[in-house]
mmCIF file of the N, C-alpha and C atoms, coordinates in Angstrom:
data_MODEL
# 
_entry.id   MODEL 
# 
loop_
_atom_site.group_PDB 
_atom_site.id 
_atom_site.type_symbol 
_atom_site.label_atom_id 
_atom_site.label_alt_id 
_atom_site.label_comp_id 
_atom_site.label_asym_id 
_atom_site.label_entity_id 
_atom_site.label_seq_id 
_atom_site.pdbx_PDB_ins_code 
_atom_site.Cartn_x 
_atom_site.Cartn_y 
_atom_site.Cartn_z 
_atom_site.occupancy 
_atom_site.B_iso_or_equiv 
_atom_site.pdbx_formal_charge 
_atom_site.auth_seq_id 
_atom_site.auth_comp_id 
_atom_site.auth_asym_id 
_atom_site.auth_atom_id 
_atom_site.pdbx_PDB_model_num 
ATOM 1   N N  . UNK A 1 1  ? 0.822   -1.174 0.000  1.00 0.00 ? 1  UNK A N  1 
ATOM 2   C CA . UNK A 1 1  ? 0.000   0.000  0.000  1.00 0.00 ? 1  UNK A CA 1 
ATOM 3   C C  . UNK A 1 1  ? 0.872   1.246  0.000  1.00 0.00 ? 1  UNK A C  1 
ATOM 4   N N  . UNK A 1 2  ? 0.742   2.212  -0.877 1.00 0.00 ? 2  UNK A N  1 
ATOM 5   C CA . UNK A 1 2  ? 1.432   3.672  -0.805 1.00 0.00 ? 2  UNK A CA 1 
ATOM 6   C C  . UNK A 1 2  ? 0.680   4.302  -0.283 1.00 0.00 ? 2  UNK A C  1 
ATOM 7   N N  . UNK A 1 3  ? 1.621   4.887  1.021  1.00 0.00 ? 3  UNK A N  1 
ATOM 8   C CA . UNK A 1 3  ? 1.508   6.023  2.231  1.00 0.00 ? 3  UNK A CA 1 
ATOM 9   C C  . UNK A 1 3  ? 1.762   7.334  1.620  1.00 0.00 ? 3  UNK A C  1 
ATOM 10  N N  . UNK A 1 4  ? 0.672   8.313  1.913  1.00 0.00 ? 4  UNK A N  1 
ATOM 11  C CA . UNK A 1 4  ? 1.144   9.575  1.120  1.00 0.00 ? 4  UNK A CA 1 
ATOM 12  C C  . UNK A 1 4  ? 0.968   10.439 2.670  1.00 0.00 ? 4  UNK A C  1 
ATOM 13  N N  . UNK A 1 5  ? 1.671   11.608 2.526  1.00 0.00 ? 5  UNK A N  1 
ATOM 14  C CA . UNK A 1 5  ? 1.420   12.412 3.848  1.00 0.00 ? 5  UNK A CA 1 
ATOM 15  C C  . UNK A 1 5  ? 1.190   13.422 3.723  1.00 0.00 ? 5  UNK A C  1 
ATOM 16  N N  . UNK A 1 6  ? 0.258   14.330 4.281  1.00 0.00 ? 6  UNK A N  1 
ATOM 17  C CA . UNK A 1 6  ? -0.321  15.947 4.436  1.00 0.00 ? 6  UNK A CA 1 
ATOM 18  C C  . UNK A 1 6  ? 0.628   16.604 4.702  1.00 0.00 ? 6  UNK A C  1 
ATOM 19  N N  . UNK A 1 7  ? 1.063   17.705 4.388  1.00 0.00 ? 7  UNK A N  1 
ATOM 20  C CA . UNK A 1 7  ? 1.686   19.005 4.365  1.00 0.00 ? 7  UNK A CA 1 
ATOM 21  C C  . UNK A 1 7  ? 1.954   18.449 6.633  1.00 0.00 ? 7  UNK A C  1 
ATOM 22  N N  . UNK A 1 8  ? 0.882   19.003 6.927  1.00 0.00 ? 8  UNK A N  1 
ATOM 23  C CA . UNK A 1 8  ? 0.434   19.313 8.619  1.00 0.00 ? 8  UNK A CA 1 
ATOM 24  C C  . UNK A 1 8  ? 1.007   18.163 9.381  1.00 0.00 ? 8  UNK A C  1 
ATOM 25  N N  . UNK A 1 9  ? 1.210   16.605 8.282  1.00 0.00 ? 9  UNK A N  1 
ATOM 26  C CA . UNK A 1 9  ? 1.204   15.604 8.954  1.00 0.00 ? 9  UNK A CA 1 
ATOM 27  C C  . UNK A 1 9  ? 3.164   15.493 9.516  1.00 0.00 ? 9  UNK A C  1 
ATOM 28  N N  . UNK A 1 10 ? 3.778   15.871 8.372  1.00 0.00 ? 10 UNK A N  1 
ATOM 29  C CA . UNK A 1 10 ? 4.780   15.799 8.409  1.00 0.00 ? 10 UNK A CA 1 
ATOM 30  C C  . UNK A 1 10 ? 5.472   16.710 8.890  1.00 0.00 ? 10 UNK A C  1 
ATOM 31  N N  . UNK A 1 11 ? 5.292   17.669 8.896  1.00 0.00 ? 11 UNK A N  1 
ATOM 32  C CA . UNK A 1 11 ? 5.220   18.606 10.310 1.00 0.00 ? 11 UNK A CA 1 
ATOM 33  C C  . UNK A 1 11 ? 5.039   18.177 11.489 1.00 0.00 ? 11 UNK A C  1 
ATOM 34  N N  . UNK A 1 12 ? 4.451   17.982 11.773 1.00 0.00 ? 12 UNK A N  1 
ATOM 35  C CA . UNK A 1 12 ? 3.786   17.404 13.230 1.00 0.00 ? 12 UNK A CA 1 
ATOM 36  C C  . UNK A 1 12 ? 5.090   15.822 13.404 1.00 0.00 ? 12 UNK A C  1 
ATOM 37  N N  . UNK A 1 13 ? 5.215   15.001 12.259 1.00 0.00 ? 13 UNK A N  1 
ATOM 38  C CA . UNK A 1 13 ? 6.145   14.255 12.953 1.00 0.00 ? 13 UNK A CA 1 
ATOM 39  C C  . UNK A 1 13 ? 7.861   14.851 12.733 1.00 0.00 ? 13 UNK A C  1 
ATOM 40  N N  . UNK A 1 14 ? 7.850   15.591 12.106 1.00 0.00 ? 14 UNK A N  1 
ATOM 41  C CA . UNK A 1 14 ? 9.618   16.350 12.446 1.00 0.00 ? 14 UNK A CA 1 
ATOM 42  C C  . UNK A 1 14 ? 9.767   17.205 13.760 1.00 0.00 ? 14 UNK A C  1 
ATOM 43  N N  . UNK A 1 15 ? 8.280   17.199 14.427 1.00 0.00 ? 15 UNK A N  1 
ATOM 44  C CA . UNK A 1 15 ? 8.520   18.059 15.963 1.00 0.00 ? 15 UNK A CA 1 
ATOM 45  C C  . UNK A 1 15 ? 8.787   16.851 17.061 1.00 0.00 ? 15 UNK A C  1 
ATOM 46  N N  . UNK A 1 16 ? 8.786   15.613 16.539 1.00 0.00 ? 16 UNK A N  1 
ATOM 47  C CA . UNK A 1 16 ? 8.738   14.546 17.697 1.00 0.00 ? 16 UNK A CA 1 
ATOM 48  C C  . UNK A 1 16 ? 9.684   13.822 17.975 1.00 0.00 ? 16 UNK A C  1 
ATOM 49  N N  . UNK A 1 17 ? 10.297  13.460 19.385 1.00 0.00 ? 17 UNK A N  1 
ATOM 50  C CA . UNK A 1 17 ? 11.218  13.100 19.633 1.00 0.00 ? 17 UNK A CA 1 
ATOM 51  C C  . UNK A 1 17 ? 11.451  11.655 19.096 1.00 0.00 ? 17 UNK A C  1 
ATOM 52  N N  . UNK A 1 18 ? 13.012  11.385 18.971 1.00 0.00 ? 18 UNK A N  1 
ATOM 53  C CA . UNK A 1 18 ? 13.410  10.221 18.189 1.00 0.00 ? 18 UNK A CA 1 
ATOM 54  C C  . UNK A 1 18 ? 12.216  8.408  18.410 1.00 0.00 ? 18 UNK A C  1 
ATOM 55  N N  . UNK A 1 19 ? 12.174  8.521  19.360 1.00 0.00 ? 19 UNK A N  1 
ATOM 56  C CA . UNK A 1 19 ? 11.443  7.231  20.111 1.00 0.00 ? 19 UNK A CA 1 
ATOM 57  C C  . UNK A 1 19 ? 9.785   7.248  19.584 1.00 0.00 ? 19 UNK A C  1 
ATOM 58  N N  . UNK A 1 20 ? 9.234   8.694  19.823 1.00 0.00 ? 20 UNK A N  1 
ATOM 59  C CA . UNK A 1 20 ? 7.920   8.637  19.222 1.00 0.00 ? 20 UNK A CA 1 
ATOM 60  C C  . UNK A 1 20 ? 8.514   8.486  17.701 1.00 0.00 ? 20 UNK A C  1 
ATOM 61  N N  . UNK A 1 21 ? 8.815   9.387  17.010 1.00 0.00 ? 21 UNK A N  1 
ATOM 62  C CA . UNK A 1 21 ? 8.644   8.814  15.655 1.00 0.00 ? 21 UNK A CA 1 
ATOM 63  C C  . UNK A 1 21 ? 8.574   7.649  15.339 1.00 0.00 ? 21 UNK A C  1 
ATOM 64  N N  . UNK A 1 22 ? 9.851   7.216  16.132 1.00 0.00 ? 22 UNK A N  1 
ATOM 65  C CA . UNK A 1 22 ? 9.898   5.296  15.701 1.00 0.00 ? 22 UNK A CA 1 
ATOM 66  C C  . UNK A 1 22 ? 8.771   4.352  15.856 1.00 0.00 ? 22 UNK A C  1 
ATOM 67  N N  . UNK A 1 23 ? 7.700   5.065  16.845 1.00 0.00 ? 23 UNK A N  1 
ATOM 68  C CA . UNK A 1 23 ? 6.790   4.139  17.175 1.00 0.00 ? 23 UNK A CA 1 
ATOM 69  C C  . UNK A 1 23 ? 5.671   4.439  16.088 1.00 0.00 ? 23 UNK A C  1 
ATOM 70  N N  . UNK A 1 24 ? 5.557   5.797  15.977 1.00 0.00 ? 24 UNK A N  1 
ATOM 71  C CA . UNK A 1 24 ? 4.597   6.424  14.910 1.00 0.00 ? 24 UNK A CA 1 
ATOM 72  C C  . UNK A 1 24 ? 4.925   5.981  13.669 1.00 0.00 ? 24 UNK A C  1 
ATOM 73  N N  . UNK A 1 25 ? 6.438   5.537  13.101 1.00 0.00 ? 25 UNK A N  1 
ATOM 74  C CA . UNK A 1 25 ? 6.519   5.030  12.033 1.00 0.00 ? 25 UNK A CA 1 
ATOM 75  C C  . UNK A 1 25 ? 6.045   3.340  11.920 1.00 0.00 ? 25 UNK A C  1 
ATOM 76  N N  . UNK A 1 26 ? 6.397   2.780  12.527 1.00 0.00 ? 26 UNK A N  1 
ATOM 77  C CA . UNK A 1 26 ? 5.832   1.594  12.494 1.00 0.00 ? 26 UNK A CA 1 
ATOM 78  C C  . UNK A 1 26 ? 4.033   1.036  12.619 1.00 0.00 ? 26 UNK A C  1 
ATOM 79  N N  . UNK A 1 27 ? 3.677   2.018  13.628 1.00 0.00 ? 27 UNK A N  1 
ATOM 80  C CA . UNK A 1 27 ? 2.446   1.932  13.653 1.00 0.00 ? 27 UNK A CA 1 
ATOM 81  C C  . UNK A 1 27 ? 1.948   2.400  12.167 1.00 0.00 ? 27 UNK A C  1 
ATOM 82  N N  . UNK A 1 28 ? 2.246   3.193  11.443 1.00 0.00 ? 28 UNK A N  1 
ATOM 83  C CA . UNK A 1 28 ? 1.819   4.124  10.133 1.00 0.00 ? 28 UNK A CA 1 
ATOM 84  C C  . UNK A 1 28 ? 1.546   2.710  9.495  1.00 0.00 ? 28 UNK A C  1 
ATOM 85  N N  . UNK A 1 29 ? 3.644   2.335  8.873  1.00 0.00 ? 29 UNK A N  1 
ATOM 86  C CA . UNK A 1 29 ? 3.399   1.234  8.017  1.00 0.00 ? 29 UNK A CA 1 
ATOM 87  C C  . UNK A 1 29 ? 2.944   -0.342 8.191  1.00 0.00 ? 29 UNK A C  1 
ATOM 88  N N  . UNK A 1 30 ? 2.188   -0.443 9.647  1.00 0.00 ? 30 UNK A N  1 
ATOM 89  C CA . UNK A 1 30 ? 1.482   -1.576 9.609  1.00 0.00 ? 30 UNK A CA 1 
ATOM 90  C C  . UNK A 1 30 ? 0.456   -1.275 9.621  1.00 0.00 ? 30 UNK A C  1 
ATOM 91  N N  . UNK A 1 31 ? -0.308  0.009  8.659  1.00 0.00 ? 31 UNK A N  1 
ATOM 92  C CA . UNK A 1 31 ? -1.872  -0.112 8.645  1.00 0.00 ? 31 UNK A CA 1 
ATOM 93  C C  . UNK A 1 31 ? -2.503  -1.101 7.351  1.00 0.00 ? 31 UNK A C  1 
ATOM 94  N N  . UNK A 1 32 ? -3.108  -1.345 7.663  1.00 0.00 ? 32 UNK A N  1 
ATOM 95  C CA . UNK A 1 32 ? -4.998  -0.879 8.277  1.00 0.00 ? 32 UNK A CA 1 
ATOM 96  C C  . UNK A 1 32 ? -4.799  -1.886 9.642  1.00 0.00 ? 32 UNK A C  1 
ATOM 97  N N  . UNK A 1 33 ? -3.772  -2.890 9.902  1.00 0.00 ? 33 UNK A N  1 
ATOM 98  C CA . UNK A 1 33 ? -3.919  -3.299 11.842 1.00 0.00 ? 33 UNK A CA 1 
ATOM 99  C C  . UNK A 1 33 ? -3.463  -2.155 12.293 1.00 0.00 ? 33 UNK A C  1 
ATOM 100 N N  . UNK A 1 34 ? -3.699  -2.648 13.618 1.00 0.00 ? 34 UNK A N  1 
ATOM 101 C CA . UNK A 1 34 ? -3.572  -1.496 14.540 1.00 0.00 ? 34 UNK A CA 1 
ATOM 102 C C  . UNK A 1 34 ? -5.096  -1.254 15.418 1.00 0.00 ? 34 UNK A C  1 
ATOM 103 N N  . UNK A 1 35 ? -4.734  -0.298 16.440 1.00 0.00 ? 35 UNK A N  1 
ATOM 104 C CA . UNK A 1 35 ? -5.975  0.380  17.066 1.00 0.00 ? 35 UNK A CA 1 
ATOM 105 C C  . UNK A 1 35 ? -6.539  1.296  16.275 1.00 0.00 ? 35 UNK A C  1 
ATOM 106 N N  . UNK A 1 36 ? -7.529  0.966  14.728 1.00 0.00 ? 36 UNK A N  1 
ATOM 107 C CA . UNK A 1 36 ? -8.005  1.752  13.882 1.00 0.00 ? 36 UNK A CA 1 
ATOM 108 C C  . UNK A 1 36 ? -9.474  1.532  14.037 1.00 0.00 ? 36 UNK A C  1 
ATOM 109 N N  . UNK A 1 37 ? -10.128 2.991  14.201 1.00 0.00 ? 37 UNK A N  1 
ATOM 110 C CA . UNK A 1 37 ? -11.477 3.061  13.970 1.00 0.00 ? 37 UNK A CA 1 
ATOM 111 C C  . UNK A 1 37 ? -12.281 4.266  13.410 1.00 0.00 ? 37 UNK A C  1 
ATOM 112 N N  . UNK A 1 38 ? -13.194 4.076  12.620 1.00 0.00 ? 38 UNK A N  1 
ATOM 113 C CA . UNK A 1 38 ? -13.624 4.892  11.808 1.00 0.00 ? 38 UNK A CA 1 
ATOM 114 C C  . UNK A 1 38 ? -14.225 6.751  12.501 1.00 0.00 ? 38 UNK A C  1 
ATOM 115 N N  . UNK A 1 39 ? -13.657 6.959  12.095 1.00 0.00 ? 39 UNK A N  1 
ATOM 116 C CA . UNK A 1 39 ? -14.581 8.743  12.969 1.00 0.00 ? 39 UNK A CA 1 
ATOM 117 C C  . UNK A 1 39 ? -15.627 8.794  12.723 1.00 0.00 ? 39 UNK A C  1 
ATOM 118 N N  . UNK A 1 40 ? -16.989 8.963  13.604 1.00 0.00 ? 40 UNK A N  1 
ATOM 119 C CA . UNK A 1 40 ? -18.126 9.381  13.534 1.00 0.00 ? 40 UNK A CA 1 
ATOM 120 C C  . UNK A 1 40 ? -18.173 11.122 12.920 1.00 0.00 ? 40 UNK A C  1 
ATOM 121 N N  . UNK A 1 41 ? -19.069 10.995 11.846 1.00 0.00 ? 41 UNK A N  1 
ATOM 122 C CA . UNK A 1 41 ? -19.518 12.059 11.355 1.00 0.00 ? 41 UNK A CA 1 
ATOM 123 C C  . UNK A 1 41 ? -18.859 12.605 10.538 1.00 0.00 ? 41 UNK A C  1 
ATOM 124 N N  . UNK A 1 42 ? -17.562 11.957 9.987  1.00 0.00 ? 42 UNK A N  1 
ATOM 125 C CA . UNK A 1 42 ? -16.742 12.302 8.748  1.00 0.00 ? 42 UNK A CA 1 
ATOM 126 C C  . UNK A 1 42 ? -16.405 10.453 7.958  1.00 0.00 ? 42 UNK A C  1 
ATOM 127 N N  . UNK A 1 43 ? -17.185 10.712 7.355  1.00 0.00 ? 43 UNK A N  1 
ATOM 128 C CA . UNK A 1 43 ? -17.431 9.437  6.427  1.00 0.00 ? 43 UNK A CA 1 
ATOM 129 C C  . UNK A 1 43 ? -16.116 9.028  5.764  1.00 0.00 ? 43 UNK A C  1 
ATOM 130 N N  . UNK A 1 44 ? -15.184 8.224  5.440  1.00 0.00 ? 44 UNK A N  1 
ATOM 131 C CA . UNK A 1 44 ? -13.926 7.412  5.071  1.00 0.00 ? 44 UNK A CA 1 
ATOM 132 C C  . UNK A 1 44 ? -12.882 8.156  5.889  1.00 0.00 ? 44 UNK A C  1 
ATOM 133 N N  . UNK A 1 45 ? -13.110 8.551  6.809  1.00 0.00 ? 45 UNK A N  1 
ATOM 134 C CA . UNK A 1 45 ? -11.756 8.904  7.821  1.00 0.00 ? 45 UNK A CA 1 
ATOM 135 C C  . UNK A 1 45 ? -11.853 8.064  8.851  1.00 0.00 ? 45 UNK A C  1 
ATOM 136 N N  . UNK A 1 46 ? -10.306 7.347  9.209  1.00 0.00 ? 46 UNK A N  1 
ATOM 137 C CA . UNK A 1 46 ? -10.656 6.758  10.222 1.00 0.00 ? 46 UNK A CA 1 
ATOM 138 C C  . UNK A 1 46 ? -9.753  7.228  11.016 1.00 0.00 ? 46 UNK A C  1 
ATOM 139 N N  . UNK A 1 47 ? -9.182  7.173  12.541 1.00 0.00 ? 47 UNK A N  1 
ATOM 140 C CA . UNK A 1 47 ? -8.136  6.897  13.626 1.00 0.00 ? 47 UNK A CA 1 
ATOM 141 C C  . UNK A 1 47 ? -7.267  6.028  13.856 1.00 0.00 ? 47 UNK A C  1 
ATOM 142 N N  . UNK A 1 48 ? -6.210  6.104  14.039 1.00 0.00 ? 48 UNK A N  1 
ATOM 143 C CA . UNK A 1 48 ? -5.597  5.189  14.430 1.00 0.00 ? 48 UNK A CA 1 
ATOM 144 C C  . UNK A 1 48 ? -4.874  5.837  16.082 1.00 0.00 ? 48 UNK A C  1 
ATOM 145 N N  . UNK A 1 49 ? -4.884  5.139  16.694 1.00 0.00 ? 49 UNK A N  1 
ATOM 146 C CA . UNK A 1 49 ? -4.254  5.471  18.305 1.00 0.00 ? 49 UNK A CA 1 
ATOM 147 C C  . UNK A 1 49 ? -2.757  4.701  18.184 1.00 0.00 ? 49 UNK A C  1 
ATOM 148 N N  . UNK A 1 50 ? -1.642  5.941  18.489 1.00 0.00 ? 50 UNK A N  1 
ATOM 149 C CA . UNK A 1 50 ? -0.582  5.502  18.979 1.00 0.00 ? 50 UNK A CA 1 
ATOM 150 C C  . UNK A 1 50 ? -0.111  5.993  20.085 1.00 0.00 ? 50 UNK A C  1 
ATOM 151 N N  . UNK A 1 51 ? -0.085  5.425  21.201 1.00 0.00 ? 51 UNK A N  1 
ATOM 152 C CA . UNK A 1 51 ? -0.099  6.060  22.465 1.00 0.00 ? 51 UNK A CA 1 
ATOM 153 C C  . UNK A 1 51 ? -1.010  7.334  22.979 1.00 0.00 ? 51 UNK A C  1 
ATOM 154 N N  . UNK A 1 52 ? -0.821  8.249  22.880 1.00 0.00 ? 52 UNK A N  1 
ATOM 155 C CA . UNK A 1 52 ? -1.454  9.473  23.343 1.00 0.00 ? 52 UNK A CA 1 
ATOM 156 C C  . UNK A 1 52 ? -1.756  10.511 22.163 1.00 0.00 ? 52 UNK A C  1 
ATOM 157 N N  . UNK A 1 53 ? -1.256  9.850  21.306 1.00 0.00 ? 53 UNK A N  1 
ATOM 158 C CA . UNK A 1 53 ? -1.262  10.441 19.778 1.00 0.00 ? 53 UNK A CA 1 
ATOM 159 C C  . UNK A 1 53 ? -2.373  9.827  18.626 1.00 0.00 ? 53 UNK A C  1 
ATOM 160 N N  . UNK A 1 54 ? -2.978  10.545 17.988 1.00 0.00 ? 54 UNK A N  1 
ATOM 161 C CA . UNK A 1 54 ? -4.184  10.096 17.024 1.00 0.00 ? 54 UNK A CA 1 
ATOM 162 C C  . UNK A 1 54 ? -3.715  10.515 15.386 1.00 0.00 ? 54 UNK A C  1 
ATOM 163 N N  . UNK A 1 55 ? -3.965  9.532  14.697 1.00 0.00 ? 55 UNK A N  1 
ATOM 164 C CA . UNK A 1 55 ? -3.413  9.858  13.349 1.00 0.00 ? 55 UNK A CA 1 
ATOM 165 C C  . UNK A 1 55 ? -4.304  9.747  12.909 1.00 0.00 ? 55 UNK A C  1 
ATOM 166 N N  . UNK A 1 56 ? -5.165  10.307 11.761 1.00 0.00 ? 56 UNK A N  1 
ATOM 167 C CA . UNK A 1 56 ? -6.321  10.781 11.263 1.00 0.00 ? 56 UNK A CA 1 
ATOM 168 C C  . UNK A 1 56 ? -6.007  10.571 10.026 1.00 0.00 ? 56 UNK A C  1 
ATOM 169 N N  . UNK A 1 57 ? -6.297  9.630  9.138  1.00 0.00 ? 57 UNK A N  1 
ATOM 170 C CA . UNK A 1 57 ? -6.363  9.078  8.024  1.00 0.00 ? 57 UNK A CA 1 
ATOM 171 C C  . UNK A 1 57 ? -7.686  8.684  6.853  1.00 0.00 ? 57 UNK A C  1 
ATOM 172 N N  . UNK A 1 58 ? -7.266  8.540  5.322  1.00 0.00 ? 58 UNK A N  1 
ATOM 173 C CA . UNK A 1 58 ? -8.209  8.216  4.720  1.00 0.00 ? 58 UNK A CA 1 
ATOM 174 C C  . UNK A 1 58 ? -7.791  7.426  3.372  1.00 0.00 ? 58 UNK A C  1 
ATOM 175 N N  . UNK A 1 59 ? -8.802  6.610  2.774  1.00 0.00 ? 59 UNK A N  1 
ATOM 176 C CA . UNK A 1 59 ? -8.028  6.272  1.597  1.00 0.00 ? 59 UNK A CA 1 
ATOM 177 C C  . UNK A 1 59 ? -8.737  7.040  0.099  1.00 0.00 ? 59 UNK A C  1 
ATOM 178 N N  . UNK A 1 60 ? -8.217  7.662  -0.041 1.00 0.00 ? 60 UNK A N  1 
ATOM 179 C CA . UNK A 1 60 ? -8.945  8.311  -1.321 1.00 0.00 ? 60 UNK A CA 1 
ATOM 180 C C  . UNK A 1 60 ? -9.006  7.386  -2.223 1.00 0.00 ? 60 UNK A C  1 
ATOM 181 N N  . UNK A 1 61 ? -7.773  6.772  -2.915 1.00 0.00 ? 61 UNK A N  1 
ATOM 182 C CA . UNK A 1 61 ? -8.031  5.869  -3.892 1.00 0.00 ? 61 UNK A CA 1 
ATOM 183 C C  . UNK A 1 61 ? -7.856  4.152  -3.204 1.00 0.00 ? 61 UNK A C  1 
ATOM 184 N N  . UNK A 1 62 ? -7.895  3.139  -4.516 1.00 0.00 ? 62 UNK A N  1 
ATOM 185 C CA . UNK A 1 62 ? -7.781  1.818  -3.730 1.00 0.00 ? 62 UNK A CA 1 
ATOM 186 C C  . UNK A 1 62 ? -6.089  2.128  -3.858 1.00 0.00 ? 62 UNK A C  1 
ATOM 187 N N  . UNK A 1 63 ? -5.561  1.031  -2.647 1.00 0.00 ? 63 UNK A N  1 
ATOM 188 C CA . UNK A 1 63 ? -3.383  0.947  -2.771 1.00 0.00 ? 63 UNK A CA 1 
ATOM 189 C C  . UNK A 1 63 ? -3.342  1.820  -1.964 1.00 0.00 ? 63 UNK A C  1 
ATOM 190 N N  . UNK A 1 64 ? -4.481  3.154  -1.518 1.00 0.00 ? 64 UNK A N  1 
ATOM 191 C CA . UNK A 1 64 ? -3.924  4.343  -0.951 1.00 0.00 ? 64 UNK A CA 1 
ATOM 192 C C  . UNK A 1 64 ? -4.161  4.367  -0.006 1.00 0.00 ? 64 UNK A C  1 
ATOM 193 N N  . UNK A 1 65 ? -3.187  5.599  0.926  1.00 0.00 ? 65 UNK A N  1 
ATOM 194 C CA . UNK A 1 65 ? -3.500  5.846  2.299  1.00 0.00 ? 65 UNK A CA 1 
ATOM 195 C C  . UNK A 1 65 ? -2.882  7.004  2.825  1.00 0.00 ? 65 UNK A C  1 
ATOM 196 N N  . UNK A 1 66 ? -3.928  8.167  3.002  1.00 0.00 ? 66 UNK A N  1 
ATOM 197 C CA . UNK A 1 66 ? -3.151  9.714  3.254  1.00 0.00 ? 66 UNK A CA 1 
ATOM 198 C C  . UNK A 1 66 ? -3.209  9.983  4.233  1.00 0.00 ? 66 UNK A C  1 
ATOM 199 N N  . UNK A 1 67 ? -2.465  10.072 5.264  1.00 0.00 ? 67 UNK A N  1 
ATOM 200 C CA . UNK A 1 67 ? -2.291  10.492 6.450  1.00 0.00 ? 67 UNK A CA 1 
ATOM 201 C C  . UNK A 1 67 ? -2.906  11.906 6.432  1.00 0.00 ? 67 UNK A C  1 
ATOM 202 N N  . UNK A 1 68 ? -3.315  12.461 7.307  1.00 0.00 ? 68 UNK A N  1 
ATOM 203 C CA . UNK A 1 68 ? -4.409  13.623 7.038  1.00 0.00 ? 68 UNK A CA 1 
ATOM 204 C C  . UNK A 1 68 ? -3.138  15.125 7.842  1.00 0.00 ? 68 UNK A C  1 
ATOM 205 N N  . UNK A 1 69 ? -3.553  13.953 9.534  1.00 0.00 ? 69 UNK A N  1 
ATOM 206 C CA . UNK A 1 69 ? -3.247  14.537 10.688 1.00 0.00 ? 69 UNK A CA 1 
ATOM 207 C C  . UNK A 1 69 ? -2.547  13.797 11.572 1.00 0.00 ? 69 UNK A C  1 
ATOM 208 N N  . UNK A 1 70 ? -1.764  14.084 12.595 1.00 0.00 ? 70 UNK A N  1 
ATOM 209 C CA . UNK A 1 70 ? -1.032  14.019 13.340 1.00 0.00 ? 70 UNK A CA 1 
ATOM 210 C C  . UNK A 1 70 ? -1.096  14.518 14.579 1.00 0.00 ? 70 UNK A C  1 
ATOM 211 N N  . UNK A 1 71 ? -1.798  14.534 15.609 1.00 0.00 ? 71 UNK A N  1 
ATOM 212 C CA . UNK A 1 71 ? -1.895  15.511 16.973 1.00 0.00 ? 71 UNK A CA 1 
ATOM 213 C C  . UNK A 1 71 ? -1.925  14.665 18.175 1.00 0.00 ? 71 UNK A C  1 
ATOM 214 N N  . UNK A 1 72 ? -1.303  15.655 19.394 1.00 0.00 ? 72 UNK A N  1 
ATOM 215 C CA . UNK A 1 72 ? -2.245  14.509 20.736 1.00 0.00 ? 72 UNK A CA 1 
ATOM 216 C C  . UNK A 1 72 ? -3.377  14.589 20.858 1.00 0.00 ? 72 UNK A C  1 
ATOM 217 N N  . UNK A 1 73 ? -4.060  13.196 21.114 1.00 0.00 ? 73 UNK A N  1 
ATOM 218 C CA . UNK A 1 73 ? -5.467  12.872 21.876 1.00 0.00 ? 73 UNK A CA 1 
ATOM 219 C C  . UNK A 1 73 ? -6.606  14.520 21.960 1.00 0.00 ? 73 UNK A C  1 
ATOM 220 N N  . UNK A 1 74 ? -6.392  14.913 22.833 1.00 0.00 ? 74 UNK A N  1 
ATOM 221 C CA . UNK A 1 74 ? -7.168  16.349 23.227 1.00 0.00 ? 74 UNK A CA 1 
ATOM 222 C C  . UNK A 1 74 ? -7.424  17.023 21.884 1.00 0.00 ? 74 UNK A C  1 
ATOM 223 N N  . UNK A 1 75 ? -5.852  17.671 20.998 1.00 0.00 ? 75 UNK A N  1 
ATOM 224 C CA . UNK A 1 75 ? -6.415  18.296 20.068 1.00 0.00 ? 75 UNK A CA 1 
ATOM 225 C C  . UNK A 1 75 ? -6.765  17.630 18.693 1.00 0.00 ? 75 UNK A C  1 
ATOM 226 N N  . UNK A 1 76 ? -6.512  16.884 18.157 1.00 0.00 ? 76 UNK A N  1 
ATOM 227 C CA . UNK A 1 76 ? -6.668  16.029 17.069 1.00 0.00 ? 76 UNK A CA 1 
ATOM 228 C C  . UNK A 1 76 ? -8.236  16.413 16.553 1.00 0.00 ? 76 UNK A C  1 
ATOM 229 N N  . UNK A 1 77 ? -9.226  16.458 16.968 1.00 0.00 ? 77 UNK A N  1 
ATOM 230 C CA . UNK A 1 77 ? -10.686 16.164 16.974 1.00 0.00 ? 77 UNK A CA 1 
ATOM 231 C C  . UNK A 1 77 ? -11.227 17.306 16.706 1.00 0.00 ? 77 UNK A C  1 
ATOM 232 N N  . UNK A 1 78 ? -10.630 18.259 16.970 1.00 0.00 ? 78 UNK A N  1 
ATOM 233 C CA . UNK A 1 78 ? -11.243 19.814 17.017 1.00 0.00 ? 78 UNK A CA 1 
ATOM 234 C C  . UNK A 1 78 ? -11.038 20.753 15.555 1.00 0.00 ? 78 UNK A C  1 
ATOM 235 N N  . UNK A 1 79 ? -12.259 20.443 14.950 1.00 0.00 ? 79 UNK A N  1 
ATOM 236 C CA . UNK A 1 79 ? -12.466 21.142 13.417 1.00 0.00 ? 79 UNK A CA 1 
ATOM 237 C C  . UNK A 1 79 ? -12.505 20.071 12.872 1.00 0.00 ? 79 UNK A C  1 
ATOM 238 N N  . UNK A 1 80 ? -12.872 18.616 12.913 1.00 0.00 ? 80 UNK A N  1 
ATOM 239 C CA . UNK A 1 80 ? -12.938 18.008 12.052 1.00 0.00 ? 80 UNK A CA 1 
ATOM 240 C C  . UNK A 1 80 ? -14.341 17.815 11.420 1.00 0.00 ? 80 UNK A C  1 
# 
């Protein structure tokens, strides 16, 4: 599957210390497992939980998978 990433997303992981990334990277490239579940009220976006962190994803096409967002828990949710 090709991982594509948002402008915001990749941002958000060049602010994170060496250990989160590593975990955030692995969690990324073993999706669709994982702690993934669909967001209520925004139709083909789903969540994925990595620790205290929420990655906000979708697949636009089939093969695909665009990382949207990147935030902790609290703000992730707000404007979606």
């Amino acid at each position: 599957m090709k991982i594509t990433y948002a402008k915001q997303a990749v941002k958000a992981i060049g602010g994170m210390d060496r250990k989160t990334k590593q975990r955030m990277k692995i969690a990324i490239e073993s999706l669709p497992q994982g702690d993934v579940k669909p967001l209520k009220g925004a139709s083909g976006s789903f969540r994925l939980r990595v620790g205290d962190w929420r990655v906000l994803f979708s697949y636009p096409t089939a093969g695909e998978i665009l990382i949207e967002k990147i935030q902790p828990r609290g703000q992730v949710y707000k404007g979606v």
